[in-house]
DRENZAPA-722699 format. One record per residue (C-alpha): z, x, y; chain; residue in one letter. Coordinates in steps of 0.2 Angstrom, whole numbers, plus 5000, padded with zeros to 4 digits. Layout:
- Z, X, Y, A, a
...
# end
This chain:
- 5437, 4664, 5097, A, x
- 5454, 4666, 5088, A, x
- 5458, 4684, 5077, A, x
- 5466, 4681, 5060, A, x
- 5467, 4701, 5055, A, x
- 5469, 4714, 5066, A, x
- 5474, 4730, 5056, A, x
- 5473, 4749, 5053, A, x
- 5473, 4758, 5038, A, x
- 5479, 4777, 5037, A, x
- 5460, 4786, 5030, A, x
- 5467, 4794, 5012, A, x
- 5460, 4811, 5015, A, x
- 5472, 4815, 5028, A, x
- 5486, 4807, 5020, A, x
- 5480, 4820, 5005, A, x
- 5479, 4838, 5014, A, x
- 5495, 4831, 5025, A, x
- 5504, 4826, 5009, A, x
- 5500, 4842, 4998, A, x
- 5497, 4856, 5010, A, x
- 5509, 4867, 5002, A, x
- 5506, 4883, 4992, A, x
- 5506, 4886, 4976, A, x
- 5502, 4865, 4970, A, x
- 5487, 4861, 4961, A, x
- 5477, 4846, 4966, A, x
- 5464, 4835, 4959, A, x
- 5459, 4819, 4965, A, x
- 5445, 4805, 4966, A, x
- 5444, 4795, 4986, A, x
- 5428, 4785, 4992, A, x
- 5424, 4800, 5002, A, x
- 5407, 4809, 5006, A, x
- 5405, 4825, 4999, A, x
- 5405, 4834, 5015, A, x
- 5422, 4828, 5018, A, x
- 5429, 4833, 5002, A, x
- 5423, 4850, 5006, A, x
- 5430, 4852, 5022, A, x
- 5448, 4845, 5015, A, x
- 5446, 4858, 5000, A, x
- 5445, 4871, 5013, A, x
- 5461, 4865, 5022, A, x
- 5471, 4864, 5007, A, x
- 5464, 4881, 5002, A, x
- 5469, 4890, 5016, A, x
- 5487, 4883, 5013, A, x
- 5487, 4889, 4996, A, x
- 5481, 4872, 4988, A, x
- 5471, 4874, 4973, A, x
- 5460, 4858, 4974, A, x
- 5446, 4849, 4969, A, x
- 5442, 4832, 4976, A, x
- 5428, 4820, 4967, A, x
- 5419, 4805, 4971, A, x
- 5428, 4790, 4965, A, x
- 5413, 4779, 4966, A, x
- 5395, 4782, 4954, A, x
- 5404, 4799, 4947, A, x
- 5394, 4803, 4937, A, x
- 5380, 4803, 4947, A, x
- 5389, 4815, 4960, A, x
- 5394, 4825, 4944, A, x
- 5376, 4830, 4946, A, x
- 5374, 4831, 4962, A, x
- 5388, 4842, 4964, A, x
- 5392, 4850, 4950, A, x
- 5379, 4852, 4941, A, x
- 5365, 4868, 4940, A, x
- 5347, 4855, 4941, A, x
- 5335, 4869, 4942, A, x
- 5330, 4873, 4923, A, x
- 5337, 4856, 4914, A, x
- 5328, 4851, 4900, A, x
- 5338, 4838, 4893, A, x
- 5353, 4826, 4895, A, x
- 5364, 4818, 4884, A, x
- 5379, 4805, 4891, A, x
- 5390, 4796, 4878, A, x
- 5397, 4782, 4892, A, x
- 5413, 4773, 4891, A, x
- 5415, 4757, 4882, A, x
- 5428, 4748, 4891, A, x
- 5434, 4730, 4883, A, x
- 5436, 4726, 4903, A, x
- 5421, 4730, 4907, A, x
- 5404, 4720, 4907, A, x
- 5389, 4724, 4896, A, x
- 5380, 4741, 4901, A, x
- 5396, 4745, 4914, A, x
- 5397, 4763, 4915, A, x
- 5377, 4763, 4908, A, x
- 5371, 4755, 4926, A, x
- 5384, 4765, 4936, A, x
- 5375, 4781, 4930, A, x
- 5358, 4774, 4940, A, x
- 5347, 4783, 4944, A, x
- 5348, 4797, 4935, A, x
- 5335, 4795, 4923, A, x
- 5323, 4793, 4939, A, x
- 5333, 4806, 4948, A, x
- 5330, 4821, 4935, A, x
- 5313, 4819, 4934, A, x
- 5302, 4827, 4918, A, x
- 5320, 4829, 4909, A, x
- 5324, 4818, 4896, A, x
- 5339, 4808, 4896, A, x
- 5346, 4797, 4884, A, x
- 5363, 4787, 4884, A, x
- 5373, 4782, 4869, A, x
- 5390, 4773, 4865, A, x
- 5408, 4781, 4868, A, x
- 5424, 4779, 4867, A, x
- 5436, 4769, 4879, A, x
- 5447, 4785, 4888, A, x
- 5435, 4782, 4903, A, x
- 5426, 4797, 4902, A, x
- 5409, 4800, 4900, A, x
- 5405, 4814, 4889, A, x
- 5389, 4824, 4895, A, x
- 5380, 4836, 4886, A, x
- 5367, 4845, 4897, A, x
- 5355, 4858, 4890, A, x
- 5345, 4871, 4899, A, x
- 5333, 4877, 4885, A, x
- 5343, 4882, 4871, A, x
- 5358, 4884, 4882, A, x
- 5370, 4867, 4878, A, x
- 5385, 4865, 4886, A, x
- 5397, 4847, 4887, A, x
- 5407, 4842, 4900, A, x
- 5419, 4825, 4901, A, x
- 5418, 4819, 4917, A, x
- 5432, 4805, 4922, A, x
- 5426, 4788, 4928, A, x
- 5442, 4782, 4938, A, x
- 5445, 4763, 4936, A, x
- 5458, 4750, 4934, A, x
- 5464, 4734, 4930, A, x
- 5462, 4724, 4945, A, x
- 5463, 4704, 4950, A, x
- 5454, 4697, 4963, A, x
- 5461, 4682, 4973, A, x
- 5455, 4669, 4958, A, x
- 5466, 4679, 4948, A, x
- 5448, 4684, 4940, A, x
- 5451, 4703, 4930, A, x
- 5438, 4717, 4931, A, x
- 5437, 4735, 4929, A, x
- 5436, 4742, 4946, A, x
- 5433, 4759, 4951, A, x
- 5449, 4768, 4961, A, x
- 5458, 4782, 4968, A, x
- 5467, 4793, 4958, A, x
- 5477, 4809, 4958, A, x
- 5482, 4822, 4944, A, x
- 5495, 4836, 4951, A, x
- 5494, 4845, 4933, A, x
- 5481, 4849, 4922, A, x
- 5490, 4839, 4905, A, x
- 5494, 4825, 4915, A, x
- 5482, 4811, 4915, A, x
- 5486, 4805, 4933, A, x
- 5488, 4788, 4940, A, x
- 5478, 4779, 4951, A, x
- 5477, 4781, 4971, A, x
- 5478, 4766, 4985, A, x
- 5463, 4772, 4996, A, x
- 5458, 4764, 5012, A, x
- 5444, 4758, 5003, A, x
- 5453, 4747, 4991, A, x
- 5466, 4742, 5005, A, x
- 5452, 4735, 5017, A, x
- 5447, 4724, 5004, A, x
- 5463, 4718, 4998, A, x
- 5469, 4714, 5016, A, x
- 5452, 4707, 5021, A, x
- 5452, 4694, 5004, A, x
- 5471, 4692, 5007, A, x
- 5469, 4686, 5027, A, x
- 5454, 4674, 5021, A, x
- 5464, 4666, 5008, A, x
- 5478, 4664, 5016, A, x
- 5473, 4657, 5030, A, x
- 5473, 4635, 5033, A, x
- 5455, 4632, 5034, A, x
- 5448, 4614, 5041, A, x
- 5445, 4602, 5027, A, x
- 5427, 4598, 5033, A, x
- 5412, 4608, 5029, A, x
- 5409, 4620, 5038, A, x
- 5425, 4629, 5038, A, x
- 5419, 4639, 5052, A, x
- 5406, 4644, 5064, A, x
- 5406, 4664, 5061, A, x
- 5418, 4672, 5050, A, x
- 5417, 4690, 5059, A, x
- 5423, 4705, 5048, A, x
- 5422, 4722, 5057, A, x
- 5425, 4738, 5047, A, x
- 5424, 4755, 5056, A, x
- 5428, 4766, 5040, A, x
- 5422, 4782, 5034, A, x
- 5416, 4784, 5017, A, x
- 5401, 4789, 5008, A, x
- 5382, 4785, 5015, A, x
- 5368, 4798, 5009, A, x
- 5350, 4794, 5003, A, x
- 5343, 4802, 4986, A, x
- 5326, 4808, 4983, A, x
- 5320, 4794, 4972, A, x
- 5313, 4779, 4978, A, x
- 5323, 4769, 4993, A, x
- 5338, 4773, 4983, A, x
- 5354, 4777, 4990, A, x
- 5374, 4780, 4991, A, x
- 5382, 4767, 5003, A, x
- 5401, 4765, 5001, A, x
- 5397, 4753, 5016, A, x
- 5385, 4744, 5010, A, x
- 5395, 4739, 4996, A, x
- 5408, 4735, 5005, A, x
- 5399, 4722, 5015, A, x
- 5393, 4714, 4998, A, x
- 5408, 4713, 4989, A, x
- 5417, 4705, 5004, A, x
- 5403, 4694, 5008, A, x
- 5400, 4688, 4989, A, x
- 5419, 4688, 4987, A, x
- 5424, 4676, 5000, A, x
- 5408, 4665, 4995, A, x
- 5415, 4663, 4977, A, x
- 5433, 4661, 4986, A, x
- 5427, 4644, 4995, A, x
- 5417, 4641, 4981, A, x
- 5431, 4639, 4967, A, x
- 5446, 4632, 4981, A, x
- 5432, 4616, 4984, A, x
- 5429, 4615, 4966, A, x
- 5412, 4624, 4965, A, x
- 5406, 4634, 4950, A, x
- 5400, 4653, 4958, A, x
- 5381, 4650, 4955, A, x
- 5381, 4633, 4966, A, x
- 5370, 4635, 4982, A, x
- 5376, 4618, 4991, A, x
- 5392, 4622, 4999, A, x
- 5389, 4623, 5017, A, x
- 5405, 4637, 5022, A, x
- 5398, 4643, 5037, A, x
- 5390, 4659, 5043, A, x
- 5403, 4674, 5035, A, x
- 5396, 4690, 5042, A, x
- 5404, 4708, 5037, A, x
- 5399, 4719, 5050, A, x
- 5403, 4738, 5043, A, x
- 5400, 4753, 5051, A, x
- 5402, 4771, 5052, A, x
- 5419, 4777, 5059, A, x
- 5431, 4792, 5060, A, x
- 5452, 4794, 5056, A, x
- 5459, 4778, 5051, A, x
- 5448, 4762, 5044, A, x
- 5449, 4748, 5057, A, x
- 5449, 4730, 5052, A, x
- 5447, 4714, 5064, A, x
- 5442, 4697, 5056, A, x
- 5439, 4681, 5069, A, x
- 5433, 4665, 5068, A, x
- 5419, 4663, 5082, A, x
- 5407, 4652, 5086, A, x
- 5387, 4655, 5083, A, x
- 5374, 4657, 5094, A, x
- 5357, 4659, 5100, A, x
- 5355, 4677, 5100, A, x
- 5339, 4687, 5094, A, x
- 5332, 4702, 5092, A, x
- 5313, 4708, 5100, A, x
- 5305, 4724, 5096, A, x
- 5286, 4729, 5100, A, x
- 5272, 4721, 5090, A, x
- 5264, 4728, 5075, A, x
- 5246, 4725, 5068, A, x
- 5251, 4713, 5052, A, x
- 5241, 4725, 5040, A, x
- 5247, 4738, 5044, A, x
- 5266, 4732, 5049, A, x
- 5281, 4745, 5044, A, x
- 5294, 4735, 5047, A, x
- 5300, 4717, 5049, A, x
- 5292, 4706, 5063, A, x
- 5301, 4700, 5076, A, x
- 5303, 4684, 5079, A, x
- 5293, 4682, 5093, A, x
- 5277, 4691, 5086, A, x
- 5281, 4679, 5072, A, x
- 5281, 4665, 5083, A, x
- 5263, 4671, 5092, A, x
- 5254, 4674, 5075, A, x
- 5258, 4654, 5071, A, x
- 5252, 4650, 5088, A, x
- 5237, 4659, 5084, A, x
- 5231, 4652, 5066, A, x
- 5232, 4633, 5077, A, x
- 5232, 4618, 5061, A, x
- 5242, 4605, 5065, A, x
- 5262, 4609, 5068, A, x
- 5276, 4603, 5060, A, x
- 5288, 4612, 5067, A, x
- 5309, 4609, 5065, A, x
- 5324, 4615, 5072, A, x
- 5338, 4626, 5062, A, x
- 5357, 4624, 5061, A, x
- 5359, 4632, 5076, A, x
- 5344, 4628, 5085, A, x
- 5329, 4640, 5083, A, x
- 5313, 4633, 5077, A, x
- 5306, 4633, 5058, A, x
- 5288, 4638, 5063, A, x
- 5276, 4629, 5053, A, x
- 5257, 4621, 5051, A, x
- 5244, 4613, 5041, A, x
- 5225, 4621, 5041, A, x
- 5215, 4611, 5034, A, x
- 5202, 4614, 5021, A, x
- 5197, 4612, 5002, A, x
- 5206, 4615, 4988, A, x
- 5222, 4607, 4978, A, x
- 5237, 4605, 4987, A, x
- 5247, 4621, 4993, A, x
- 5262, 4628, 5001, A, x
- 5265, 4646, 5006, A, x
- 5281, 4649, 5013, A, x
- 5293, 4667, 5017, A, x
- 5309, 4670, 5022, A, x
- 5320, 4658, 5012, A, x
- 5332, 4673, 5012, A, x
- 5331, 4681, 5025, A, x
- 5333, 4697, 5020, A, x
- 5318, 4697, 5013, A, x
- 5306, 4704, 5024, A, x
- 5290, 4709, 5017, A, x
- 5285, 4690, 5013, A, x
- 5286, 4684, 5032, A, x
- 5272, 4697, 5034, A, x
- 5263, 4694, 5016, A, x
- 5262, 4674, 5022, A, x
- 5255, 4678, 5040, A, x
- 5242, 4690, 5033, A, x
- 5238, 4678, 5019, A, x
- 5237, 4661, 5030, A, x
- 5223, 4672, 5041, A, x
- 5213, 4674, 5026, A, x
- 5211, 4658, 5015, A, x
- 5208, 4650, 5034, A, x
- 5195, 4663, 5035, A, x
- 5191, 4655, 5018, A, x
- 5191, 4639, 5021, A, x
- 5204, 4634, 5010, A, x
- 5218, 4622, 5014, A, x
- 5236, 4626, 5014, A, x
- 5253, 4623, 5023, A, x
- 5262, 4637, 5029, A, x
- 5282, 4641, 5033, A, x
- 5281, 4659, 5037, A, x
- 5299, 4662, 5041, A, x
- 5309, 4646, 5032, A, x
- 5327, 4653, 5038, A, x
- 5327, 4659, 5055, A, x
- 5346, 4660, 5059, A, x
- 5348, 4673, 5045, A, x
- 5335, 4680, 5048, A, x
- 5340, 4683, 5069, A, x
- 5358, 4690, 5060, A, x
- 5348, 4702, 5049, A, x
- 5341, 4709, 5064, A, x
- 5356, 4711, 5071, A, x
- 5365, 4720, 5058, A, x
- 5348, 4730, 5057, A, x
- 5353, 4738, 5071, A, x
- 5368, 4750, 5064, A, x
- 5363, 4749, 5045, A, x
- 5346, 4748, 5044, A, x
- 5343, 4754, 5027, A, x
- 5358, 4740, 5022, A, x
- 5352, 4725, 5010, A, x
- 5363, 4714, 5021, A, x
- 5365, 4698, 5010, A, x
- 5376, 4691, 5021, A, x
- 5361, 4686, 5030, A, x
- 5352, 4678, 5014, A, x
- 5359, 4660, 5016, A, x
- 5358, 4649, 5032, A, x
- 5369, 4648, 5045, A, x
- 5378, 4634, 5037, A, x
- 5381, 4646, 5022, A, x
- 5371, 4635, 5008, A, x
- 5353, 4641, 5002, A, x
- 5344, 4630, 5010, A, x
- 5332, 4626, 4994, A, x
- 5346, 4618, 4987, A, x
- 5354, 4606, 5001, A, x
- 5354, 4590, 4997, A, x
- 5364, 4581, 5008, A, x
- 5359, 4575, 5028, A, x
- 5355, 4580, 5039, A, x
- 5341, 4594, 5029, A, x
- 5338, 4604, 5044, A, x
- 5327, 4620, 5040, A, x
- 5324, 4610, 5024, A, x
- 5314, 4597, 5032, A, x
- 5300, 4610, 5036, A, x
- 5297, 4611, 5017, A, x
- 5297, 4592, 5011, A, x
- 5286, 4587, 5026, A, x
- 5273, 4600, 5020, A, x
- 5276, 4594, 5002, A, x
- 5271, 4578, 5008, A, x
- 5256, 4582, 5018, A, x
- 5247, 4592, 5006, A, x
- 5253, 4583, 4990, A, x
- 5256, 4601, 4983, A, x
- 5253, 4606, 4967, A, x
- 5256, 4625, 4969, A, x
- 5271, 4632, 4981, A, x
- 5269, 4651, 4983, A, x
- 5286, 4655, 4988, A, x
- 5289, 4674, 4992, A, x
- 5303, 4681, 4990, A, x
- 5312, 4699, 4988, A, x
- 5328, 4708, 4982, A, x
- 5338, 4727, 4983, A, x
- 5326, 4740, 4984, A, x
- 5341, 4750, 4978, A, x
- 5355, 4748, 4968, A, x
- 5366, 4733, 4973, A, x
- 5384, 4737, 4967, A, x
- 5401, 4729, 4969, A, x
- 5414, 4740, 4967, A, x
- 5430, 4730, 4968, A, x
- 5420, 4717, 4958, A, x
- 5419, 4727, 4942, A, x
- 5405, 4735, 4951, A, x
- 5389, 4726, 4944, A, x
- 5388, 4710, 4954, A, x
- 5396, 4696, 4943, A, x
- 5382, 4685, 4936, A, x
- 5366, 4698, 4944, A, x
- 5367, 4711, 4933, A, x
- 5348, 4708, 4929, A, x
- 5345, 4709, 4950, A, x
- 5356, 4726, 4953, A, x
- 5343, 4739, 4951, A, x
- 5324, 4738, 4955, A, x
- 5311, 4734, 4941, A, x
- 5297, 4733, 4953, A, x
- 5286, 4718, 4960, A, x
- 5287, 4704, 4949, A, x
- 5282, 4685, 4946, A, x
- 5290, 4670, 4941, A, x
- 5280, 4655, 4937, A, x
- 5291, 4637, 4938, A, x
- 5286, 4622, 4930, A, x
- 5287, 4605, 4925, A, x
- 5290, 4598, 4908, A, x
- 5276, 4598, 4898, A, x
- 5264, 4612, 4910, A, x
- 5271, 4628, 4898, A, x
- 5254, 4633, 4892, A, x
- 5246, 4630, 4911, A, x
- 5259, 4640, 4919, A, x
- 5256, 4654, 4906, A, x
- 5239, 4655, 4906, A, x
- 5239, 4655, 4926, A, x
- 5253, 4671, 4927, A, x
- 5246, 4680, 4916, A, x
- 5226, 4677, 4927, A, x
- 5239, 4680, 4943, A, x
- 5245, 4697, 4937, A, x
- 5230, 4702, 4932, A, x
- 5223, 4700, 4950, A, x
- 5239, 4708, 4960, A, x
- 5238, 4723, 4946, A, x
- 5223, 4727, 4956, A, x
- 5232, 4732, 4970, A, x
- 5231, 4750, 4974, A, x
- 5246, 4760, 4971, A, x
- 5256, 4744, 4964, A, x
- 5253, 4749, 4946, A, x
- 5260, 4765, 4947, A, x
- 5274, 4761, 4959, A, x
- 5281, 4747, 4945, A, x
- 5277, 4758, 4931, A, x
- 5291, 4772, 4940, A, x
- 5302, 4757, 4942, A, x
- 5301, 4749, 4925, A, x
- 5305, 4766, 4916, A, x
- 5320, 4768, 4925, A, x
- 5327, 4752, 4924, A, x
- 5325, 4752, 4903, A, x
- 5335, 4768, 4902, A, x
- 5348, 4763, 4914, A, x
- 5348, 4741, 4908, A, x
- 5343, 4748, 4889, A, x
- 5325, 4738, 4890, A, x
- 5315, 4725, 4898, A, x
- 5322, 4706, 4896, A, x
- 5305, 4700, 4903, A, x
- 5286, 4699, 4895, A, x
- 5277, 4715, 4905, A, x
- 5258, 4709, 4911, A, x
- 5247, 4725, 4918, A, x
- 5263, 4732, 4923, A, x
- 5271, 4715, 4930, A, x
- 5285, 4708, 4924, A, x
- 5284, 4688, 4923, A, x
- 5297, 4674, 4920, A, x
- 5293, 4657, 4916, A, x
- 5304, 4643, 4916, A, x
- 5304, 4623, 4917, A, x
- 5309, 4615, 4933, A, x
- 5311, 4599, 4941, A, x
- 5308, 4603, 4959, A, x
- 5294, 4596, 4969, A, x
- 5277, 4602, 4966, A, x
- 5274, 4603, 4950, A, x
- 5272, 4622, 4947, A, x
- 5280, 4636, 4958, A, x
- 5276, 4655, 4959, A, x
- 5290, 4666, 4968, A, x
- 5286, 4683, 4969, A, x
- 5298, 4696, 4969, A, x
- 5295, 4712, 4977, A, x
- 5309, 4725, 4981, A, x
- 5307, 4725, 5000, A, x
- 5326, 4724, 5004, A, x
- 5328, 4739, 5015, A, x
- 5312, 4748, 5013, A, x
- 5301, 4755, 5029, A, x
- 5281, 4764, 5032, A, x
- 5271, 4764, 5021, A, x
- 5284, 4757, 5008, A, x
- 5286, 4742, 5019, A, x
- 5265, 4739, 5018, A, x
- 5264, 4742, 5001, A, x
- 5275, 4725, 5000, A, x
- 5267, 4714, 5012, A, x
- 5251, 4720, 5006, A, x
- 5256, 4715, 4989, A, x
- 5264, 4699, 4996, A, x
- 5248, 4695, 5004, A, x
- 5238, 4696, 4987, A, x
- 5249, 4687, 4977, A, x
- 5246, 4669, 4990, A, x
- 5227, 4674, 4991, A, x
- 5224, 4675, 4972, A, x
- 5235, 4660, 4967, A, x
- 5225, 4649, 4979, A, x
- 5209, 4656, 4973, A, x
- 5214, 4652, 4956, A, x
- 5221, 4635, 4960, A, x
- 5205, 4630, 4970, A, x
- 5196, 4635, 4954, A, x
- 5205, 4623, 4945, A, x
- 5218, 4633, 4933, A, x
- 5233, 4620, 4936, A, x
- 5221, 4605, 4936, A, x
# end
């Protein structure tokens, strides 16, 4: 093991009540700080004679609301947002998610403003209307890459005509030390750079659920995605990359942040990986609530029998996977390519059960990527309600889709079925955030994502070869029909889809009984490819069956409708 950062950081707060506990000042400021905490510091500085008022630095104007606020009798809400030349499209449009699903049965509309950084709300109770401008703080920052965005801050106004300046926060200085340490250490020339690159962050912040869908308020869980994107991009760019390429093989970077109290402690160390895992009772696959462990995975294979082709992972663990025979074109269901993704490693199991019963042949991967998928557990076990992306990729860094150099490792499971079953149809299932997915340092929507940062429900998307356009169209649009059928799904992406319009301003996909589906060309072996997309990052109960139950349709009507020859 060898440490490159070993730091802590004074927490803001008390710097703040230390700094201005004396009477007679006026205080106003914005911290990465749960509202509890800001409370609790009001009280101190009141008692000394402080007037203060301390805001949320990140979404606030969703914690306007939550805060501020009367909700009980609101009939109808009207925000002008900022229009930043720094900031990407629908900026300060998506940072306002999810309040149009939040204030349920008022109407909300959001329209153009100016580029002072406030939103200007107008908030009517009946005929009672009354505006407020609620400050967004944000600044001018360059990552590393020397890359500009419009961040959100600190920041601190000692006077009512004074517009303030912004605040270094603990929150901002973990980051900058963390992306400073990384690029500024001498990393090996050859891929993989490292093993493990360890982060661990005990900071305080904000973590609070809302009552709307799985969403939630997680200073932490952005932090792990901004640091775990950041340094991706960082390696990316120094070896000549461009930030969408999946190839490059970094190694396994792992930010591990948790809850802690006073000061925000950072570590970061290079170690090496390992054979760990996680176990946990077994559940009945239809009615599973949460993911399987690897072993009940493993037995569940062991139990459908076919013939095994089974091949080792980066870092040893078995890719699980068989042929059953049968009728039919060929076919390959596969789950767990990112592993996050939890709710199509049940999906495939429950799916494999029933074409066997069926009689229709297939191969099956159930859990492609079982390195990240033994770190997800791990980090489960602090945050479980954390999307955890930096257990997405394999444990060489690279999605494992995409390698293309030897030796293929996990990717050898997939080719080999490929070539067994002369595929014609891969039903490859996937999910993504089943809440919002920010970056705050970033500019806070995630560069490039802006399409995948809040949920628009379960949806399809249909890849193909040249010249198959019409054959993929016809066969979505049968496939959605069928998974539409499911109960409860229908009303679940209908909640989801009118969210994400108000808050994205509309629908960039063709909606099919209430699923939205994609189709695109593609060069990758077979010849049609369906990913379904269901929003199963962090979800639990009865939300988690909902997904694999969904996940299960989806393979079970694609083979029935490629058995009856739709992609012949």
């Amino acid at each position: 093991m060898m440490q490159i950062l070993a730091a802590d950081i004074p927490r803001s707060l008390d710097r703040l009540v230390a700094d201005y506990a004396r009477a007679g000042t006026s205080l106003e400021a914005w911290l990465f700080e749960g509202g509890q905490a800001r409370r609790d510091a009001e009280a101190q500085l009141a008692a000394a004679g402080v007037r203060a008022r301390l805001r949320s630095a990140y979404k606030p104007l969703l914690h306007f609301f939550l805060e501020e606020v009367e909700l009980s009798g609101l009939t109808a809400v009207t925000v002008h947002v900022p229009s930043h030349p720094l900031a990407v499209e629908n900026r300060f449009r998506l940072e306002a998610y999810p309040l149009a699903g939040l204030l349920k049965g008022v109407q909300v509309r959001f329209e153009q403003g100016g580029e002072d950084l406030h939103y200007v709300v107008a908030t009517e109770h009946g005929a009672r209307r009354v505006e407020h401008r609620v400050f967004a703080p944000n600044r001018d920052r360059r990552n590393i890459l020397g890359e500009r965005a419009l961040a959100p801050c600190g920041w601190i106004k000692t006077a009512d005509d004074a517009p303030g300046e912004p605040l270094q926060t603990e929150y901002e200085l973990a980051f900058d030390g963390i992306m400073a340490a990384v690029a500024g250490f001498e990393w090996q020339k050859a891929e993989p750079f490292f093993d493990v690159l360890d982060i661990a962050v005990e900071t305080t912040g904000i973590e609070h659920r809302l009552s709307y869908g799985d969403e939630c308020v997680s200073t932490r869980e952005a932090l792990h995605e901004d640091l775990y994107f950041s340094i991706l991009e960082y390696f990316k760019s120094v070896n000549g990359l461009d930030a969408e390429d999946r190839r490059l093989q970094v190694g396994q970077i792992v930010p591990d942040i948790r809850a802690g109290t006073g000061s925000t402690k950072i570590r970061v160390t290079l170690r090496p990986g390992d054979l760990s895992t996680w176990t946990d009772a077994p559940q009945p696959l239809e009615t599973a609530t949460r993911p399987l462990a690897p072993a009940q995975i493993a037995r569940e294979v062991e139990a459908l029998g076919g013939a095994r082709f089974d091949v080792v992972s980066g870092q040893g663990r078995p890719v699980l996977a068989t042929q059953i025979p049968g009728h039919g074109p060929g076919l390959l269901v596969s789950g767990g390519q990112h592993a996050n993704e939890t709710s199509g490693v049940v999906g495939a199991l429950r799916a494999a059960a029933a074409l066997k019963r069926r009689g229709i042949g297939f191969a099956l991967i159930p859990q492609e990527n079982p390195d990240g998928y033994a770190l997800h557990g791990t980090l489960r076990r602090h945050n479980p309600r954390h999307m955890h992306h930096a257990a997405r990729f394999t444990a060489l860094g690279d999605d494992l889709a995409f390698r293309e150099k030897e030796p293929v490792g996990e990717q050898a499971a997939r080719l080999e079925a490929f070539r067994r079953t002369d595929a014609v149809l891969h039903v490859n299932l996937h999910g993504y955030p089943a809440h919002e997915w920010t970056r705050p340092h970033s500019g806070y929507v995630p560069p490039r994502s802006a399409l995948w940062m809040i949920p628009k429900g379960f949806f399809l998307i249909m890849r193909h070869h040249p010249g198959r356009r019409e054959q993929a169209e016809s066969f979505i649009r049968k496939l959605a029909a069928r998974v539409a059928l499911v109960p409860g799904l229908k009303e679940f992406n209908q909640a989801h889809l009118g969210t994400f319009a108000a808050h994205q301003g509309g629908m960039p996909h063709p909606v099919h009984d209430s699923i939205p589906c994609v189709i695109g060309e593609s060069r990758f072996v077979p010849p049609f490819t369906i990913v379904a997309e269901y929003p199963d990052e962090t979800i639990y109960g009865d939300a988690f069956q909902l997904a694999h139950t969904v996940q299960m349709t989806t393979v079970v009507a694609a083979a029935e409708l490629l058995a009856a020859g739709e992609l012949a």
